[in-house]
PLY file of the C-alpha trace (Angstrom):
ply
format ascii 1.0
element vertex 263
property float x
property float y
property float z
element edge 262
property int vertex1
property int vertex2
end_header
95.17 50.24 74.22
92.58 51.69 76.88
92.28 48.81 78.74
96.11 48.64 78.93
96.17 52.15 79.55
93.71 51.63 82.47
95.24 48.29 83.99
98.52 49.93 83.60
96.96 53.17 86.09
95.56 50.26 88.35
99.39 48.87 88.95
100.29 52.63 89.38
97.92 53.19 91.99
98.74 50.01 94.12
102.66 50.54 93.96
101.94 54.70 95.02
99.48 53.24 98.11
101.87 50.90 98.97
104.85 53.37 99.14
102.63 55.39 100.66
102.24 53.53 103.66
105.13 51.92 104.18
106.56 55.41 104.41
104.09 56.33 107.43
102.99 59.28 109.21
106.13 61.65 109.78
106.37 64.27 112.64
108.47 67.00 111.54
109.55 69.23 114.36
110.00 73.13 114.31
110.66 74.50 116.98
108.08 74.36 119.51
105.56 73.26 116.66
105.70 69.62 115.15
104.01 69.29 111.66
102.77 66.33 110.89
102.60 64.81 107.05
100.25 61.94 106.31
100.74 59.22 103.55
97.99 61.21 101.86
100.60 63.58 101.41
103.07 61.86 100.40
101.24 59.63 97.96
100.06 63.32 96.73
103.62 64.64 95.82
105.07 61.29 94.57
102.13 61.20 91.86
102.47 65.44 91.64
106.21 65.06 90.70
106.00 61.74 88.43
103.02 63.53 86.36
105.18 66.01 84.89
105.77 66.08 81.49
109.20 65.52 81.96
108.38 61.91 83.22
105.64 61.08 80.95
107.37 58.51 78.90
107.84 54.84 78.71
105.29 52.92 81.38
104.58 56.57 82.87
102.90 58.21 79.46
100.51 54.33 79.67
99.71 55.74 83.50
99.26 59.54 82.65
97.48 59.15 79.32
94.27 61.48 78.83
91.91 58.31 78.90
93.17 57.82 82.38
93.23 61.01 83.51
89.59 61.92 82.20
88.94 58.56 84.04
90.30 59.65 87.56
88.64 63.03 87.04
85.19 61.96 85.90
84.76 58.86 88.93
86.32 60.88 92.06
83.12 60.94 93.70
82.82 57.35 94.15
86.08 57.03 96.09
84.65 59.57 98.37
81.55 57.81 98.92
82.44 55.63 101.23
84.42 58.60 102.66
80.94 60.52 104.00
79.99 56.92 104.98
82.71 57.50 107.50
81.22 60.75 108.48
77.98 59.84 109.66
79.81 57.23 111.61
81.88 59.17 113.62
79.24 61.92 114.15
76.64 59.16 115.82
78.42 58.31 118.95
79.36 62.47 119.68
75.90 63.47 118.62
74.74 64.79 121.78
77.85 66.50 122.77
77.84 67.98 119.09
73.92 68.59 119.79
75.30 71.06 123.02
77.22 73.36 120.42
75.51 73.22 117.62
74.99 77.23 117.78
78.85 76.97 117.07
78.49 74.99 113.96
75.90 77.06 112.02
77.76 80.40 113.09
80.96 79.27 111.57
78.90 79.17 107.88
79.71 82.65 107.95
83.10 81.78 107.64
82.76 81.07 104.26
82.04 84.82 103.32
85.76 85.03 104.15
86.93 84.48 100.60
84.70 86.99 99.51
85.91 89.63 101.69
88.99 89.28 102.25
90.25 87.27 99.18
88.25 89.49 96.49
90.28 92.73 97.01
93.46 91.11 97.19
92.52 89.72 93.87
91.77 92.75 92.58
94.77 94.39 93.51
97.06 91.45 91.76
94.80 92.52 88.31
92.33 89.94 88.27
88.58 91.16 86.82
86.12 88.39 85.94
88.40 85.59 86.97
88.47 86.87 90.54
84.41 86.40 90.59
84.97 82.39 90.29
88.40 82.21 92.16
87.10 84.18 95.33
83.77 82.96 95.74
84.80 79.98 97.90
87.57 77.53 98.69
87.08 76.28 94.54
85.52 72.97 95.33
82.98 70.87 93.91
80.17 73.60 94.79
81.69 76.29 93.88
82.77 74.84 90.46
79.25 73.76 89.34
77.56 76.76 90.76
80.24 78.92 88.34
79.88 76.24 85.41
75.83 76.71 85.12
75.87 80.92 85.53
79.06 81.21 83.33
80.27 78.25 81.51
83.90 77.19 82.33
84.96 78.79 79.43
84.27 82.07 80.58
86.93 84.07 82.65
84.76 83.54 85.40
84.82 79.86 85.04
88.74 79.96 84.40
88.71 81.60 87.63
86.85 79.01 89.50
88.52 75.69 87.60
92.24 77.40 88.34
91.18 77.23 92.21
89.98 73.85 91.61
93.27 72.66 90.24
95.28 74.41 92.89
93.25 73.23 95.88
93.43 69.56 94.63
97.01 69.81 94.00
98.09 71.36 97.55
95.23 71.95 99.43
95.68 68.30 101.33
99.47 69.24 102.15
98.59 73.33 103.07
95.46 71.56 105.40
97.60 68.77 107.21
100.27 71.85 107.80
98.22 74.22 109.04
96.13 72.68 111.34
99.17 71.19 114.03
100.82 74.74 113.66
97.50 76.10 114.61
97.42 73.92 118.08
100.68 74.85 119.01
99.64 78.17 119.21
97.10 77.43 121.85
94.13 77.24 119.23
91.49 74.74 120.95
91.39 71.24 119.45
87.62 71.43 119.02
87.89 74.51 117.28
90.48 73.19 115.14
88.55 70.39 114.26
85.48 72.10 113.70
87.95 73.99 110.88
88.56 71.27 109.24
85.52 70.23 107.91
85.89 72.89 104.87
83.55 71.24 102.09
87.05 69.41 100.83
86.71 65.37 102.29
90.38 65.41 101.38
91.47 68.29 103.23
89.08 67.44 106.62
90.89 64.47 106.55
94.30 65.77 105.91
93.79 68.11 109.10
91.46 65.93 111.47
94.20 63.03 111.20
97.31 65.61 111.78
95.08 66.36 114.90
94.41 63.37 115.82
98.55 62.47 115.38
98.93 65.54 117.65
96.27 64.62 120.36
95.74 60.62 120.36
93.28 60.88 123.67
90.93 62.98 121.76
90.26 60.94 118.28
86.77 60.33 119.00
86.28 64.18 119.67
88.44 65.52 116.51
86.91 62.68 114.39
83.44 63.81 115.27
83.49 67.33 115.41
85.55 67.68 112.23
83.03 65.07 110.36
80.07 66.95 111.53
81.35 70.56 110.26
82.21 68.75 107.14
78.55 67.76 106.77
76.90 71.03 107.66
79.15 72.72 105.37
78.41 70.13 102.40
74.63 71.19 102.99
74.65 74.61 104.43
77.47 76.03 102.46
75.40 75.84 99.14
72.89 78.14 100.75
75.34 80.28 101.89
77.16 81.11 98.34
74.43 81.02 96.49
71.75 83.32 98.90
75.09 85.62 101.03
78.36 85.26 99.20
77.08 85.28 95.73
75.11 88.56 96.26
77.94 90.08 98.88
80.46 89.33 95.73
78.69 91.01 92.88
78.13 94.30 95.57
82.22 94.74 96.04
83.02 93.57 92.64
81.17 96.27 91.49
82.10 98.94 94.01
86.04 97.71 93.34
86.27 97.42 89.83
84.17 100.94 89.40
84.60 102.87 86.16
86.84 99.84 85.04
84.34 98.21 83.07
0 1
1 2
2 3
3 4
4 5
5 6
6 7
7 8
8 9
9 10
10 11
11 12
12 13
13 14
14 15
15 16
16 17
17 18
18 19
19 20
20 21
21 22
22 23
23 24
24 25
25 26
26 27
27 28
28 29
29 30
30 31
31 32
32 33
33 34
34 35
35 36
36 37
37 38
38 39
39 40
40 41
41 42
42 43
43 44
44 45
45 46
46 47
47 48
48 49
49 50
50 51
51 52
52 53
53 54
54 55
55 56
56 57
57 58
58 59
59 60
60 61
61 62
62 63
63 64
64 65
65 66
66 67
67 68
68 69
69 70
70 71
71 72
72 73
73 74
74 75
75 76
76 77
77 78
78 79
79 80
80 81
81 82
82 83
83 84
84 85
85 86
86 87
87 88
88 89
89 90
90 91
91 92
92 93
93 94
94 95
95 96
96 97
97 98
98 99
99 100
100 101
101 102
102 103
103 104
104 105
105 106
106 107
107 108
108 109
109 110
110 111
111 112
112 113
113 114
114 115
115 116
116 117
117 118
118 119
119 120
120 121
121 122
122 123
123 124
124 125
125 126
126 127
127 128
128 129
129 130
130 131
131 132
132 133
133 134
134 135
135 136
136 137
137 138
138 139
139 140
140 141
141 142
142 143
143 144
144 145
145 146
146 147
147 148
148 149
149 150
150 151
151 152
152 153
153 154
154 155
155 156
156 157
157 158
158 159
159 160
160 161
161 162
162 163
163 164
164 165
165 166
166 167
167 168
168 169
169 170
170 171
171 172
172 173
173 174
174 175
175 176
176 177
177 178
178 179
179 180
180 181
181 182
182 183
183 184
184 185
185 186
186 187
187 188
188 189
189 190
190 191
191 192
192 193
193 194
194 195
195 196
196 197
197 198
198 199
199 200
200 201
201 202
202 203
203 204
204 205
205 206
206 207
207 208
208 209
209 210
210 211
211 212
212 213
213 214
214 215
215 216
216 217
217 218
218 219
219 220
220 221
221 222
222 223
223 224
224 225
225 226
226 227
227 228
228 229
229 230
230 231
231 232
232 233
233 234
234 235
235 236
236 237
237 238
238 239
239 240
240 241
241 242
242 243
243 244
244 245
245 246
246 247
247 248
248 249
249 250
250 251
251 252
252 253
253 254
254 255
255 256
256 257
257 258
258 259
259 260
260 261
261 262
């Protein structure tokens, strides 16, 4: 029944990538602004909408059962291997113009004390304690998940903080990131800053906004490409330091000073 199960997910996958692409990039103008929304995308709401439990019956339940899903879960890294392959190869032929700012690239590190500051109070506020220590701590990636898992367990509230994030960022970070980043440029944000954005520590969502870039400004792939695989590199590596040695300690300060007398 597992090997059904699994060949059954296989046939899934195929018919999703070829609707997918045969759907297309579409340009969806507002205004001014023109959002564009990758097959990514769409193959990410198609498979969103037919997992419900609503669907899950007949050849769908075969598709969606937990062997699968434990399956797709468990071996995501591979597909993303050859993903950071892709990196290194669009970083080579920009290196020395990435070499020029590279000031640029280790000051934006600090960016990723943002969730601490700005996204621990608001989660404090909406009544969140101990969850809000794994939920603000970064963007809820892989990182951020195993850093939580090993101090708290998953099973704590901090890790049901951190794993909710997870969930949510898989689900729509890809669509948020390939909105976001063409709105962005048409209000006068530089593409290289843009791009440099985009490499968050998600290979799903740098791709998501580098390509709506890229669909935005054609004559500057090569540039977009680069810069955004580059930041998505540093931040891989440097963004460990960073939460574990600034954001960490910066979190457990305000969580304390916010939550006084509570606990």
């Amino acid at each position: 029944m597992k090997n059904k199960n699994f060949i059954f997910l296989i046939i899934f996958v195929l018919i999703i990538i070829t609707v997918a692409e045969m759907i297309g990039f579409q340009s969806i103008p507002i205004g001014s602004i023109s959002i564009g929304l990758l097959p990514l995308v769409f193959a990410i709401v198609i498979t969103m909408i037919l997992g419900l439990q609503l669907f899950r019956k007949g050849f769908w339940r075969h598709v969606y059962s937990k062997a699968n899903i434990d399956f797709a879960g468990k071996y995501l890294i591979f597909i993303m291997l050859p993903l950071m392959a892709r990196y290194g190869a669009d970083v080579a032929p920009q290196i020395r113009e990435i070499l020029q700012v590279g000031w640029v690239f280790l000051f934006q590190e600090i960016g990723n004390l943002g969730t601490v500051v700005f996204g621990l109070p608001i989660a404090i506020l909406l009544g969140l304690r101990r969850e809000a220590i794994g939920a603000t701590l970064g963007i809820g990636r892989e990182g951020e998940l195993a850093y939580i898992s090993e101090k708290y367990t998953l099973n704590s509230s901090e890790g049901r903080g951190v794993l909710s994030l997870y969930i949510i960022g898989t689900l729509f970070g890809t669509i948020f990131f390939s909105i976001l980043a063409p709105i962005l440029l048409g209000f006068g944000f530089p593409v290289e800053a843009l791009a440099m954005a985009s490499g968050v520590g998600s290979g799903s969502m740098m791709s998501a906004s580098s390509a709506s870039l890229v669909a935005q400004v054609p004559d500057m792939e090569s540039t977009i490409l680069a810069y955004a695989s580059a930041s998505q590199l540093l931040t891989s590596f440097l963004g460990t330091f960073t939460m574990v040695f600034l954001a960490a300690p910066l979190q457990k300060f305000m969580y304390k000073l916010l939550v006084r007398g509570e606990e």
